[in-house]
ZALUMVO-643511 format. One line per 2 residues: their letters; for each residue x, y, z of C-alpha. Coordinates in steps of 0.2 Angstrom, whole numbers, padded with zeros to 4 digits, always signed. Example, Ala and Ser with C-alpha at 12.3 -4.5 7.8 and 13.67 -1.06 7.14 Angstrom:
<nupas>
as	+0062 -0022 +0039; +0068 -0005 +0036
</nupas>
This chain:
<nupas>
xx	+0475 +0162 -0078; +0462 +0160 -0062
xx	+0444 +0156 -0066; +0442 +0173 -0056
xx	+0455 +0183 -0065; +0445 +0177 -0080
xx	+0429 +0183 -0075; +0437 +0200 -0067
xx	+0442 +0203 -0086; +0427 +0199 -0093
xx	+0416 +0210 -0082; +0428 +0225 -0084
xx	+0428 +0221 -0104; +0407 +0224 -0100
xx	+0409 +0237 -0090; +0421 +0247 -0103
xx	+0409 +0244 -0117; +0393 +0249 -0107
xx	+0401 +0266 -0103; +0406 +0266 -0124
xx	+0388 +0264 -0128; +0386 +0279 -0115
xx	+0396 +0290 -0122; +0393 +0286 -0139
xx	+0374 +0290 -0135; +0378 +0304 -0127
xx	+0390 +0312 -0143; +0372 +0306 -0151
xx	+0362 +0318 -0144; +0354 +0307 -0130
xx	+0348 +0320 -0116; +0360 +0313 -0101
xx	+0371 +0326 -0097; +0366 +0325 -0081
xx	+0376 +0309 -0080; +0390 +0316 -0085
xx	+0405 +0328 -0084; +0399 +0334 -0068
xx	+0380 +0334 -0071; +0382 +0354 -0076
xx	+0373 +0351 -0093; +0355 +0344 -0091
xx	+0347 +0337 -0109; +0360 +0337 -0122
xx	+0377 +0340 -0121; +0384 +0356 -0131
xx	+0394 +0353 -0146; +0414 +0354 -0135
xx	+0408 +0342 -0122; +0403 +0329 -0135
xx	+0419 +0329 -0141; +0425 +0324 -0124
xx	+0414 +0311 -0126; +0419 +0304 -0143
xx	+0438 +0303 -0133; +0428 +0295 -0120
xx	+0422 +0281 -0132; +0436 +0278 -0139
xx	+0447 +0276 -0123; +0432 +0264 -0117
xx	+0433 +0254 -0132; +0450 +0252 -0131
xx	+0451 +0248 -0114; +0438 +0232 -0117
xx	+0449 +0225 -0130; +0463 +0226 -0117
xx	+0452 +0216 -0106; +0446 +0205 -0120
xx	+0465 +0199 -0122; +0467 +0198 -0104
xx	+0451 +0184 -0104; +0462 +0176 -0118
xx	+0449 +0181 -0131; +0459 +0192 -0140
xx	+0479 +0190 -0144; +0486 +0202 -0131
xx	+0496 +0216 -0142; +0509 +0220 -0127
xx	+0524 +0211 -0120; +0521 +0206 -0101
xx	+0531 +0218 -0095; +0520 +0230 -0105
xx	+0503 +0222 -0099; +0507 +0224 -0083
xx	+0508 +0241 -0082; +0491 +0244 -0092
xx	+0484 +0234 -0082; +0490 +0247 -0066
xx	+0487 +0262 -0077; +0469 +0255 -0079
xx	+0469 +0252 -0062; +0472 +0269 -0057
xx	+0459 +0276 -0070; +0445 +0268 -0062
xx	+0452 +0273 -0046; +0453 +0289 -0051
xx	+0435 +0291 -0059; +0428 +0282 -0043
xx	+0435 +0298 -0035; +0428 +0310 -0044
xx	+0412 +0305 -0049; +0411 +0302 -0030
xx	+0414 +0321 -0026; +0401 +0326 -0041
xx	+0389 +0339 -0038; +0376 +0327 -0050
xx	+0368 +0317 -0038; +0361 +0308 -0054
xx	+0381 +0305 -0059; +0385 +0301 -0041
xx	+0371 +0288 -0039; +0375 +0280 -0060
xx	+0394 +0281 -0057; +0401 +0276 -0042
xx	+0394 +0259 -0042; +0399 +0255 -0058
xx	+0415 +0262 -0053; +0417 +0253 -0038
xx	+0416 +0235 -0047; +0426 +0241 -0060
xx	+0440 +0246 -0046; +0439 +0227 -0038
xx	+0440 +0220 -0058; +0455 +0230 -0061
xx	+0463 +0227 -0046; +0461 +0207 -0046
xx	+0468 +0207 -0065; +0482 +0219 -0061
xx	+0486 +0207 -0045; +0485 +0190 -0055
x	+0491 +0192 -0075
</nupas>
């Protein structure tokens, strides 16, 4: 693997477990639900949407151990064949929150998001491209 394929994975495997920590503060009680699920909830998130936060969490958290396997630190669990298409599905996903959280009515969400979004579109791409 590519020094920068490498580094793509490592900086999506940061990303994924800075947006856990997010949402696992969020599902805490942390008042940023203006960051979040359309900025409609300002404070604490009521007690449904925190569950769409502890789902958040968990896909985050798996997501950086798939990246943490594409960096070679952990064993991958998936056949290439497998890998690959994760790796596109994951590909898509940031695509598809760069979307959204582009269109949100939170400019609080829009202006957290979308960057973070954006780099984790170019990581996903350059693993999905190279592995």
């Amino acid at each position: 693997m590519t020094t920068l394929v490498t580094t793509a994975a490592l900086i999506q495997a940061l990303i994924s477990l800075g947006v856990a920590g997010f949402q696992i503060a969020v599902l805490s009680g942390a008042p940023w639900g203006e960051y979040t699920l359309g900025g409609q909830n300002p404070g604490k998130l009521p007690g449904q949407l925190r569950i769409a936060a502890a789902v958040s969490a968990i896909v985050m958290l798996a997501q950086c151990g798939h990246y943490l396997a594409q960096a070679g630190i952990l064993t991958p669990a998936l056949s290439p064949g497998q890998n690959t298409i994760v790796n596109w599905f994951w590909f898509g996903f940031a695509v598809l929150g760069l979307i959204v959280n582009s269109i949100s009515r939170s400019k609080k969400e829009r202006n957290l998001w979308v960057p973070v979004l954006l780099v984790s579109a170019i990581c996903t791409l350059i693993v999905a491209l190279n592995v």
